[in-house]
C-alpha positions in Angstrom: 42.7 -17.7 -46.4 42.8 -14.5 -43.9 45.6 -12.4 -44.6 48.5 -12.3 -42.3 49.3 -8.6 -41.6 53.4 -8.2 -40.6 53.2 -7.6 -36.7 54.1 -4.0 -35.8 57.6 -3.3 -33.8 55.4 -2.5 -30.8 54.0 -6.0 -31.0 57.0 -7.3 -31.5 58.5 -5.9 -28.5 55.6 -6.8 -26.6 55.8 -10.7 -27.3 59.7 -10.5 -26.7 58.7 -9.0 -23.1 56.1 -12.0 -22.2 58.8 -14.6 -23.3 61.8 -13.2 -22.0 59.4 -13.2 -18.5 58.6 -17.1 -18.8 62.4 -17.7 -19.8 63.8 -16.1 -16.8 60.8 -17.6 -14.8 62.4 -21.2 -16.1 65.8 -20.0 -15.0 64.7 -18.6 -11.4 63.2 -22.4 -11.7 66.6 -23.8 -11.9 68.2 -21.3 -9.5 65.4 -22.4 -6.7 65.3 -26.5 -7.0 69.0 -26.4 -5.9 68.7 -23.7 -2.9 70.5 -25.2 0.1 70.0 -21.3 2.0 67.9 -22.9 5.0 68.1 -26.3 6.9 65.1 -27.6 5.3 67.3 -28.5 2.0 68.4 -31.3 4.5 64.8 -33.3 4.4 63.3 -32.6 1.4 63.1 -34.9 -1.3 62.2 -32.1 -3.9 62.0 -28.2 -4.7 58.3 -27.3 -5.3 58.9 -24.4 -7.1 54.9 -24.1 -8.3 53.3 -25.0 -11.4 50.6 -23.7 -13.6 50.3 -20.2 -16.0 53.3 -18.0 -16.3 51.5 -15.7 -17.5 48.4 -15.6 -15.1 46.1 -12.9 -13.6 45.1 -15.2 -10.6 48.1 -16.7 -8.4 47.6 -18.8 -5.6 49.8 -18.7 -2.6 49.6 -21.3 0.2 51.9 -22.4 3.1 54.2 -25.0 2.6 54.3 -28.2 0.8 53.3 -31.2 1.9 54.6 -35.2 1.8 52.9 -35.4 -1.4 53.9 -32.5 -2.6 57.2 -33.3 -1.7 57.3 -36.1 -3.7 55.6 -35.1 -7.0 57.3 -31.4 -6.9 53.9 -30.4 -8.2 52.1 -27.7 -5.3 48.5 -28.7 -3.8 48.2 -32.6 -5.1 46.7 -33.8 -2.0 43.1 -33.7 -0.7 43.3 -29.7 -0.3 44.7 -29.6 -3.7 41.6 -32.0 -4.7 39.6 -29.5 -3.0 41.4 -26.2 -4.6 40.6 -28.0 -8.4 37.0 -28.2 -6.9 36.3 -24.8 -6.0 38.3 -23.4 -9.0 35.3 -25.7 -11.2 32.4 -23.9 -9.8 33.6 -20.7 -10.4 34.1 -22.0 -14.2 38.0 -22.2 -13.8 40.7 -24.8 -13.2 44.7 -24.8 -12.4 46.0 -24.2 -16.0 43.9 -20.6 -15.5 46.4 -19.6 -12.5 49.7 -20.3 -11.2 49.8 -21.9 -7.8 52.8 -21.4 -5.8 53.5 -21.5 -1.7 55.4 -19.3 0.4 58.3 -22.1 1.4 59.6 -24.0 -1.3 60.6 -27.2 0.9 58.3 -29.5 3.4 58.8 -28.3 6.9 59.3 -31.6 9.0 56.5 -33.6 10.0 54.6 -30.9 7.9 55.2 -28.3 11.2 54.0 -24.4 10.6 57.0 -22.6 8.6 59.3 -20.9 10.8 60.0 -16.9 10.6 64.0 -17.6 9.3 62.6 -20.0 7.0 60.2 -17.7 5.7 62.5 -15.0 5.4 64.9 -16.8 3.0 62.7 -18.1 1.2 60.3 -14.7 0.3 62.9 -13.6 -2.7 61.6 -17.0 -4.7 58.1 -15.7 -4.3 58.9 -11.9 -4.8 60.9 -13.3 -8.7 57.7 -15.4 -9.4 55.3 -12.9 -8.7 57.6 -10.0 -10.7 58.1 -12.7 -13.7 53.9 -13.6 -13.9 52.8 -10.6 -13.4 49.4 -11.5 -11.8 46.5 -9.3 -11.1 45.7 -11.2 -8.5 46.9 -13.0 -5.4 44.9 -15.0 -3.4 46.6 -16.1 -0.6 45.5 -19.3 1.3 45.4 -19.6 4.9 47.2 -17.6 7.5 50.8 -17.8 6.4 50.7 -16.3 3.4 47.9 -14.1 3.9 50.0 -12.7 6.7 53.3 -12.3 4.8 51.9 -10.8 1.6 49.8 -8.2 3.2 52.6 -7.6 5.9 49.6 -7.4 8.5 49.1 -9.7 11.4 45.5 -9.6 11.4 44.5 -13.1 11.2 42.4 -15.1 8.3 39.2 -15.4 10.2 38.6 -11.5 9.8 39.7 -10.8 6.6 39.3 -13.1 4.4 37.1 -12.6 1.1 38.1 -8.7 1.1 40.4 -7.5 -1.5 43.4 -5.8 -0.7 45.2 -3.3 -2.7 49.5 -4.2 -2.6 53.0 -3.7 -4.1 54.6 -7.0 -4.3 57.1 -8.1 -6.5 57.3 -4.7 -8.1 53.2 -5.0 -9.1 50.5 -3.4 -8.1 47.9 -6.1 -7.7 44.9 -7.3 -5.5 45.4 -9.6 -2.5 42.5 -11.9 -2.1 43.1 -14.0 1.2 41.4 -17.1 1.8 40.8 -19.6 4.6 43.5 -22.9 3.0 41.4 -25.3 1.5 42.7 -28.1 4.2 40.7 -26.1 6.9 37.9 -26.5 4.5 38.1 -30.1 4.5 38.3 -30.1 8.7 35.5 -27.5 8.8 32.3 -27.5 6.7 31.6 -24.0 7.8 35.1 -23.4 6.7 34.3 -24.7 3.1 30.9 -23.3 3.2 32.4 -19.8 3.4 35.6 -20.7 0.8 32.6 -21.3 -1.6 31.1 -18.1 -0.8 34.8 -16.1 -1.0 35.2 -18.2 -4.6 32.3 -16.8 -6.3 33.8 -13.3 -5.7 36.8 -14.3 -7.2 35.7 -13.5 -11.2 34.6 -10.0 -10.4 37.9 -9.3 -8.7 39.6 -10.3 -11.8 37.4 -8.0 -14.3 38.7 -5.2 -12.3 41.0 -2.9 -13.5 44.9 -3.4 -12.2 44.6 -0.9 -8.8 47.1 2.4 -9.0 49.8 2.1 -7.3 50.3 4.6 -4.2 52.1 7.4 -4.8 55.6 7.7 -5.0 55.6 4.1 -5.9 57.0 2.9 -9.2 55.9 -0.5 -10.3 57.1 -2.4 -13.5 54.7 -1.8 -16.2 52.5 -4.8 -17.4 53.1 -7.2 -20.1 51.0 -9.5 -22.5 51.7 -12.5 -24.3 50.1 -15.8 -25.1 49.6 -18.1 -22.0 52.1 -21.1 -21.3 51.8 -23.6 -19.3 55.1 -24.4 -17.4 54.6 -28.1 -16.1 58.3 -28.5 -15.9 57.9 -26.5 -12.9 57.1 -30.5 -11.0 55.7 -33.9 -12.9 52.3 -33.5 -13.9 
């Protein structure tokens, strides 16, 4: 039998860090699924808070929930979430390797574009999850988010597929925006090119963590072993 060496403090501490992040994630969890701070706490049926790896490089960020999502509590279970798991497999990956999340937390009505108030109240849930996961990358899906998390109103069709460098959530990370997998499946041209953005996707996450700009201070990064928080929706 291998011996087992005594972990060292700093280990120690480390691990503490990574769980204490996933147990405040669970809590922020809690905290979110009963937010009545905008109207559309009226008309949901659910909170989908997001599901996947607390403890993920690669986040995904996409607009709003949809009916299905609505019911499940689970992010992306429809045919662009079908599509999402698709893509992810090519690139040799699949949703337990990221944490998929959207910018609102509750379906908009008749699945209607989010509106600025809403999106406003509802940016400090994404701004915990990203600060609690701690991702190296965000790859943002469709206009929406893209727009929001770069804070630049330069539409999808001319930047997607080039990484951005970004504070969000106190971390210095990548933003990766994407054209949403639902355009994909309305557009072949539009999924042709989501293939094409995918494949860049692995590189981006071999890079180093970008420096953040000066005068900026940014939490510093934790480790831990991976864990998979499906009580975030029914799975």
């Amino acid at each position: 039998m291998a011996e087992v060496k005594p972990a060292t403090p700093e280990l120690v501490a480390t691990e503490a860090s990574a769980a204490e992040r996933r147990e405040r994630l669970v809590e922020v969890y809690r905290e979110a699924s009963v937010c009545e701070r905008c109207p559309l706490a009226v008309g949901r049926n659910t909170v989908v808070f997001g599901a996947g790896n607390a403890d993920a490089d690669l986040m995904f960020v996409g607009e709003a929930p949809g009916a299905e999502e609505d019911r499940q509590g689970v992010p992306f279970v429809g045919r662009a979430g079908q599509f999402l798991n698709e893509l992810l497999g090519e690139i040799g990956m699949n949703r337990d390797d990221a944490f998929i999340a959207n910018v609102l937390k509750c379906r908009p009505p008749g699945n209607r574009d989010p509106q600025p108030e809403e999106i406003d109240t509802c940016r400090p849930w994404l701004d915990q999850q990203v600060d609690l996961i701690q991702p190296r990358v965000i790859a943002t899906l469709g206009n929406f988010a893209t727009k929001l998390l770069t804070a630049n109103p330069t539409g999808i069709t001319r930047v997607h597929g080039t990484p951005q460098e970004h504070v969000i959530g106190g971390r210095s990370l990548y933003v990766f925006p994407l054209f949403h997998p639902a355009a994909g499946l309305r557009t072949p041209r539009v999924a042709e090119q989501l293939r094409e953005d995918f494949a860049r996707l692995p590189k981006l996450l071999a890079r180093t963590q970008p420096e953040p700009p000066p005068g900026i201070a940014v939490a510093p990064e934790g480790e831990g072993e991976p864990d998979q928080l499906g009580l975030f929706g029914k799975r």
